[in-house]
Wavefront OBJ file of the C-alpha trace (Angstrom):
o trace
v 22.847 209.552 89.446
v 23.280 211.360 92.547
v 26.460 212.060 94.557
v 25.240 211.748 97.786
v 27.041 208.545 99.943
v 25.335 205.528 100.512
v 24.303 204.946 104.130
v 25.846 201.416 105.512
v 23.249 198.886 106.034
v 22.940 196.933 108.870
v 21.126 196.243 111.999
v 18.475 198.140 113.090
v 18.033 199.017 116.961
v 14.506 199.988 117.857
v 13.697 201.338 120.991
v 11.188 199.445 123.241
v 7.683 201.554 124.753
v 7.872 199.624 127.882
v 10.042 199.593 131.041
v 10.666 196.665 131.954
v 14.670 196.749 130.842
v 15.027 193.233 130.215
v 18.234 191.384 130.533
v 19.838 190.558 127.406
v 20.621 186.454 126.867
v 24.140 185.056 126.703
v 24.921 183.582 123.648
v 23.709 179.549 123.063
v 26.872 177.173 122.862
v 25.738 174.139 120.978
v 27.573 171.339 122.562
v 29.013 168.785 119.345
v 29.346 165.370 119.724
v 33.611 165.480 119.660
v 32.760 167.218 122.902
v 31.011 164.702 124.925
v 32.727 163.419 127.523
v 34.191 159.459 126.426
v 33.587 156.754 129.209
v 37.067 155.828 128.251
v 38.641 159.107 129.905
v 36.305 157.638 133.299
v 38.598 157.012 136.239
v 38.672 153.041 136.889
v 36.135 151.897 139.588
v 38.625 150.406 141.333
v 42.384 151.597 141.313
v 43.431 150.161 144.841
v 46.706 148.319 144.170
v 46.073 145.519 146.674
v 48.018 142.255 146.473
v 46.486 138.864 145.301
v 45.781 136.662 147.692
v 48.697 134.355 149.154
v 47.844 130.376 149.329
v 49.448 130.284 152.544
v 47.918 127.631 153.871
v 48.877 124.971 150.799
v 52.075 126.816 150.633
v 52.821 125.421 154.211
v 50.964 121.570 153.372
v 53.276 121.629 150.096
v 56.162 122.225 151.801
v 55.708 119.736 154.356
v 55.068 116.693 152.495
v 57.207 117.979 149.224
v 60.234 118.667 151.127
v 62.560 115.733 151.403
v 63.951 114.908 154.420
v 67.689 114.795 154.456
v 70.014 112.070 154.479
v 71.277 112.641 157.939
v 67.810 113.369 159.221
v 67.083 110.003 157.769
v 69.063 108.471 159.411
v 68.248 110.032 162.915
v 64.665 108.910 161.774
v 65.578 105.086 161.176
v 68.185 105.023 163.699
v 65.555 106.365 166.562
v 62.916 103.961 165.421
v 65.164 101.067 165.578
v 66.581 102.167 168.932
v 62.981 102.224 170.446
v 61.705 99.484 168.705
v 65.004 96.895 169.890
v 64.518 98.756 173.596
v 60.978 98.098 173.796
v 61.596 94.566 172.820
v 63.872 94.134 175.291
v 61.444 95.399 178.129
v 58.449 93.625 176.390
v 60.668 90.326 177.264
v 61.807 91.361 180.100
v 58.632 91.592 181.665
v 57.458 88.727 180.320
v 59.794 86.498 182.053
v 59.236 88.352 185.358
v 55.310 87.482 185.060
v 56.307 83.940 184.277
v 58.817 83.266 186.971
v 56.148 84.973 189.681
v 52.708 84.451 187.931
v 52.665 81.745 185.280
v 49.439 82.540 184.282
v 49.724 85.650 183.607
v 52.921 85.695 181.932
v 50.774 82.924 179.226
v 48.908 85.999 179.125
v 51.001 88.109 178.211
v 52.957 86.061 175.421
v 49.519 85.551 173.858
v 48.994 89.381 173.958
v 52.588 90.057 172.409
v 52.215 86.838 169.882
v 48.914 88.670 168.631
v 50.770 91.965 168.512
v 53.341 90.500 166.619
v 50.847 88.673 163.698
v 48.814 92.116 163.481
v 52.395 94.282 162.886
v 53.292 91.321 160.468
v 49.730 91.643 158.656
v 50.033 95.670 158.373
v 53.421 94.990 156.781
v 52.031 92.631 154.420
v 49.306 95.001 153.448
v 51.718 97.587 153.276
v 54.119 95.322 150.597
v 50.971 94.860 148.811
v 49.906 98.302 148.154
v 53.156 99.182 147.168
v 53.432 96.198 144.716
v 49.972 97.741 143.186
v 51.213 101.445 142.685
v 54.319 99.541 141.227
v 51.878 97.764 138.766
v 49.986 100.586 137.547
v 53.585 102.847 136.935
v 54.478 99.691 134.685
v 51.350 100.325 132.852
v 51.741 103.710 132.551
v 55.381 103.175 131.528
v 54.154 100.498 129.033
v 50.904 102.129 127.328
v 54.226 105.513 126.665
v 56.470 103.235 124.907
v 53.108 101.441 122.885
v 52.319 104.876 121.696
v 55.633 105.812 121.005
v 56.484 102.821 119.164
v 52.976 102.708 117.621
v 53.229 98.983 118.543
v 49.878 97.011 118.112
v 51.231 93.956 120.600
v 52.296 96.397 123.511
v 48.961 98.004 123.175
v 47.100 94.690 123.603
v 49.431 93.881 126.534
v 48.733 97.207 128.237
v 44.760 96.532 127.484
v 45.009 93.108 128.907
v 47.041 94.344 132.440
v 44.077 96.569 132.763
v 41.644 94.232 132.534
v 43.808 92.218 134.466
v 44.260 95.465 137.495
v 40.471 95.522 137.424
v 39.339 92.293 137.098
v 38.266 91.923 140.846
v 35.872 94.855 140.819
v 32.181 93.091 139.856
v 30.849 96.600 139.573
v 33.082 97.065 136.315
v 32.114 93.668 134.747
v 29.901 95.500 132.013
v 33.225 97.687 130.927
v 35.055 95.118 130.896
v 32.831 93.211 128.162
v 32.299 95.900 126.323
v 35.502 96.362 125.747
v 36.301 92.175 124.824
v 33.591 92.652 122.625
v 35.188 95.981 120.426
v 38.820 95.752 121.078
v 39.332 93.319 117.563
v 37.604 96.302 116.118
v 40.709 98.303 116.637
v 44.163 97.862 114.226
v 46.615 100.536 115.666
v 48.274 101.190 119.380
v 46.476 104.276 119.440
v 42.968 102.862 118.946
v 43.143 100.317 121.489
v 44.095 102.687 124.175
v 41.790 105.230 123.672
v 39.054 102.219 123.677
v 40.282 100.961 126.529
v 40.335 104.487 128.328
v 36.957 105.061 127.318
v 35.468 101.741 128.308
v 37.348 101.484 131.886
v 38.406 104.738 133.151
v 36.518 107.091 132.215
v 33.521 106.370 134.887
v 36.378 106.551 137.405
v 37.510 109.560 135.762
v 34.322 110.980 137.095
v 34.430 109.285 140.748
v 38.286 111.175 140.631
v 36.377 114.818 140.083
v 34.141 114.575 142.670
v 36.840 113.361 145.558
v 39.030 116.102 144.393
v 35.903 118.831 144.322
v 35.026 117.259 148.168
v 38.615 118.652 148.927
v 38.745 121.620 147.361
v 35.533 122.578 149.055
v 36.636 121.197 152.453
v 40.151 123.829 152.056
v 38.126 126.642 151.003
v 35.723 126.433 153.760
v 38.650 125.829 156.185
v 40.623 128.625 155.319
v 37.656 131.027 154.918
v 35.879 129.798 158.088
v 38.141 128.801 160.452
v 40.420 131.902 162.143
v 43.079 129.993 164.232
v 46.810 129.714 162.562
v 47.148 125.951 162.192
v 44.062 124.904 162.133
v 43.319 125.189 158.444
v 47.017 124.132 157.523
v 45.926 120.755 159.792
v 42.245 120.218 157.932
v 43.887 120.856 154.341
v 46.899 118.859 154.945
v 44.271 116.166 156.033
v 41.816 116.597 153.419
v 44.658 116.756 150.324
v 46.426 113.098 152.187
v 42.610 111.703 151.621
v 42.394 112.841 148.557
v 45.443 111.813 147.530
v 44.705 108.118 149.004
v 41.551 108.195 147.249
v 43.116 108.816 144.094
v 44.862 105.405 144.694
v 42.203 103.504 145.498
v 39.638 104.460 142.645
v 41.999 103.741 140.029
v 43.554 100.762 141.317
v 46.322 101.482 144.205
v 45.271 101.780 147.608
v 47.904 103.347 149.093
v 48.868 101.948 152.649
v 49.720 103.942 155.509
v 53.149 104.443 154.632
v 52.297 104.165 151.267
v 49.810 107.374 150.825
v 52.507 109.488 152.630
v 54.686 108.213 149.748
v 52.689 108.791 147.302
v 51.919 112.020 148.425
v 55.505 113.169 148.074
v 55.624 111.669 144.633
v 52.296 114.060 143.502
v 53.878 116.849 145.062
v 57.090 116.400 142.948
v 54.955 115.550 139.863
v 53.319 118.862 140.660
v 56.407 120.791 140.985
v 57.757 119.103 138.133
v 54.919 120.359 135.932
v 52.781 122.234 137.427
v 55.000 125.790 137.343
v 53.911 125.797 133.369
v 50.561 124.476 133.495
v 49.384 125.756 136.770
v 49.887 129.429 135.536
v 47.362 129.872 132.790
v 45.092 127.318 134.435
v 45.090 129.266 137.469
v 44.513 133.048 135.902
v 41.130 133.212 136.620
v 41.063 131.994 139.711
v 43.880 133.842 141.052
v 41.960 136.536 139.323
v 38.479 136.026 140.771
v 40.149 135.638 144.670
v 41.910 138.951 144.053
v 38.053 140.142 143.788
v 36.758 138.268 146.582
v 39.577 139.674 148.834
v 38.732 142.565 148.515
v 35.412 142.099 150.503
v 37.394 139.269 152.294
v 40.915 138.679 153.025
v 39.886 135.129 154.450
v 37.539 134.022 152.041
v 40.016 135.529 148.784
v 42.791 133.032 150.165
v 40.012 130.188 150.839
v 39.068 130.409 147.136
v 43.351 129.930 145.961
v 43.636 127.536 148.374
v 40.679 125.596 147.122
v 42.134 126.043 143.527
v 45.959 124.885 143.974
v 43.894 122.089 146.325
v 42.127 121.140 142.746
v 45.499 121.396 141.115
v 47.330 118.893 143.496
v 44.156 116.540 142.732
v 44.870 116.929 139.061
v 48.418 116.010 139.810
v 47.105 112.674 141.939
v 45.194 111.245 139.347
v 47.679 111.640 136.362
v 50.164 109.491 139.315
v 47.727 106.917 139.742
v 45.866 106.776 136.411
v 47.102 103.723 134.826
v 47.160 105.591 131.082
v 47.718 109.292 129.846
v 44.723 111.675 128.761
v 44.144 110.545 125.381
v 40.418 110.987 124.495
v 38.514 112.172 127.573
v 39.132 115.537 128.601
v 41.894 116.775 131.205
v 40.041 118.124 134.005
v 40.500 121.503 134.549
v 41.229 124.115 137.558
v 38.218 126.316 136.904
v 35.759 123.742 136.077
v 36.384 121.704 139.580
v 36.405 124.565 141.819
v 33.206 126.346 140.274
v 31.574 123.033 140.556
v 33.165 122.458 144.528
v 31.540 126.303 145.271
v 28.522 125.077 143.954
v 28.228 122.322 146.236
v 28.450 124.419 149.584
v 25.044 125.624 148.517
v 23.767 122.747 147.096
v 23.577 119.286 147.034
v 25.749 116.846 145.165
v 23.245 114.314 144.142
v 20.756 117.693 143.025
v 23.006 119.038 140.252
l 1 2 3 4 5 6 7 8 9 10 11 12 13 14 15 16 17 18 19 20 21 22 23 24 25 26 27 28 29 30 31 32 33 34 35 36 37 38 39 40 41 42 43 44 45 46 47 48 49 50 51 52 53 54 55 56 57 58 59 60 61 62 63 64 65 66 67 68 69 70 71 72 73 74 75 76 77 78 79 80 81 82 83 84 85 86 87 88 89 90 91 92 93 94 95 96 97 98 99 100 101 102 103 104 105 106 107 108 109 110 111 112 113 114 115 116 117 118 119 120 121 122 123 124 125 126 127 128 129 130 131 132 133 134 135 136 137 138 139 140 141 142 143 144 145 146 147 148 149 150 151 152 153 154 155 156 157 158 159 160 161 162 163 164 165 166 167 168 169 170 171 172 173 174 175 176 177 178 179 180 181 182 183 184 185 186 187 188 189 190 191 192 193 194 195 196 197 198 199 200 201 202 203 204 205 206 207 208 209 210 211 212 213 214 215 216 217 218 219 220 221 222 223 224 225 226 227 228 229 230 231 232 233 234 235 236 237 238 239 240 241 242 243 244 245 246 247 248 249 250 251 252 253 254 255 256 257 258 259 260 261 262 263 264 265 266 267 268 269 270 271 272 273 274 275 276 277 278 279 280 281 282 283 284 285 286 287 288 289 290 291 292 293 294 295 296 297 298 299 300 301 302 303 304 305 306 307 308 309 310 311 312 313 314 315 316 317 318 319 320 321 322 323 324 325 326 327 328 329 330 331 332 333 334 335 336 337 338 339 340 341 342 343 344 345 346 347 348 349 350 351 352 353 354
């Protein structure tokens, strides 16, 4: 063995024969997966914090039919209306007996002119007593087919079935409903049974006339409010469209709401819709609300035109559980979303095409 030191071994430098001095290369990072950047840690698209949009224009129609007047404005109403009505009486006769005393003839003329006035005014009233006597037959229905299903009573069922029959009885276009549903209703042993036959046999084509008036509306208020710029002219076309709706309601299921008689019944949707729509109308509504928050963001106008067109769906879905002479028991509840996809649909296409 020899005692002379071991030389360290390691790298070995050996000097180039050219001069070209080349640049030596920063060290290679390897980048690892862990470090990747996550499209979680991305910034949202969108982080503007701007408002829904506001229904302002069925705000302002709900408040003016829902709001009851008050008593003392009431009676300034019926107190000013009997006041003119007694005065213009009075001048009506007045005159009348001037044109007789000076021209007989035309003073005839003029009684037969006020006796013709006076038969048409009595002839609105009756039709007016009769609409409301209708409306007042299909709440006893609805009150009657509740306590049958409550009571799970087989004889108020049958009594329920046979008023319908009875409501609709006049209508020759529903003559093949109403024998289908002679010819199964002994089929049926419980309250339950009979009603949902009889919903399914009677109302649940007019179920189907209901949707359409009430997606006719909703389109009407969303192209209103998205089209139209003035103030009160939108609040004027969906205050008009919802009162047709409302009357049409009436009049597919049974009612036909008079004059005075739609503005009634308009107040009484608008309570049933307050009454319980501020559970139902929230998760109903989500998308919607949701999807106009989108659209207002291109458009202010069009964003509220979709809402109103939504809570205009909503007050139809009110209208026909007023005037639908039984609850929802086998067909399906219409829904918010449904009726106002379907209503956008139809300002690009036609109805009878889809």
């Amino acid at each position: 063995m020899t005692d002379a030191p071991k030389r360290p071994r390691g790298p070995v430098l050996m000097p180039l024969d050219d001069d070209t001095g080349t640049r030596p290369r920063p060290p290679r990072t390897e980048t690892r997966a862990d470090d990747a950047p996550s499209p979680a840690d991305a910034p949202a698209i969108d982080i503007s914090d701007a408002p829904l949009p506001q229904p302002r224009t069925m705000q302002m129609v709900a408040r003016l039919v829902g709001r009851p007047p008050s008593r003392l404005t009431r009676l300034f109403i019926n107190a000013g209306a009997a006041l003119f009505t007694f005065l213009l009486g009075v001048m009506a006769l007045d005159f009348i007996d001037g044109l007789m005393t000076r021209y007989p003839l035309l003073g005839w003329i003029a009684v037969t002119l006020f006796a013709v006035f006076t038969i048409a005014a009595l002839g609105m009233a009756l039709r007016e007593w009769r609409a409301w006597r209708r409306m007042a037959r299909i709440d006893a229905l609805q009150r009657q087919a509740g306590a049958a299903l409550a009571a799970e009573s087989l004889d108020q069922a049958k009594a329920v079935a046979d008023g319908l029959v009875a409501l609709y009885a006049k209508r020759p276009e529903m003559e093949w409903q109403r024998q289908r549903l002679a010819d199964r209703r002994a089929e049926t042993f419980d309250a339950q049974a009979l009603l949902t036959l009889a919903e399914t046999e009677l109302l649940a084509g007019l179920d189907q006339q209901a949707r359409r008036e009430i997606e006719a509306a909703a389109r009407t208020v969303a192209a209103t409010t998205a089209l139209v710029p003035l103030a009160l002219a939108d609040v004027a076309a969906a205050l008009a469209a919802n009162l047709r709706m409302i009357r049409r309601m009436a009049e597919i299921y049974g009612g036909r709401a008079g004059a005075v008689g739609g503005w009634r019944l308009a107040r009484t949707v608008m309570t049933h819709l307050i009454a319980t729509g501020a559970v139902a109308a929230g998760d109903d509504l989500i998308h919607t609300m949701a999807g106009g928050g989108i659209l207002a963001k291109l458009s202010r106008r069009f964003g509220e035109g979709l809402v109103n067109g939504a809570l205009t769906a909503r007050v139809g879905i009110a209208a026909m559980e007023v005037c639908r002479p039984l609850p929802f028991l086998s067909q399906p509840r219409p829904k918010v979303g449904n009726l106002v996809s379907r209503a956008l649909t139809g300002l690009f296409t036609n109805d009878d095409a889809r």
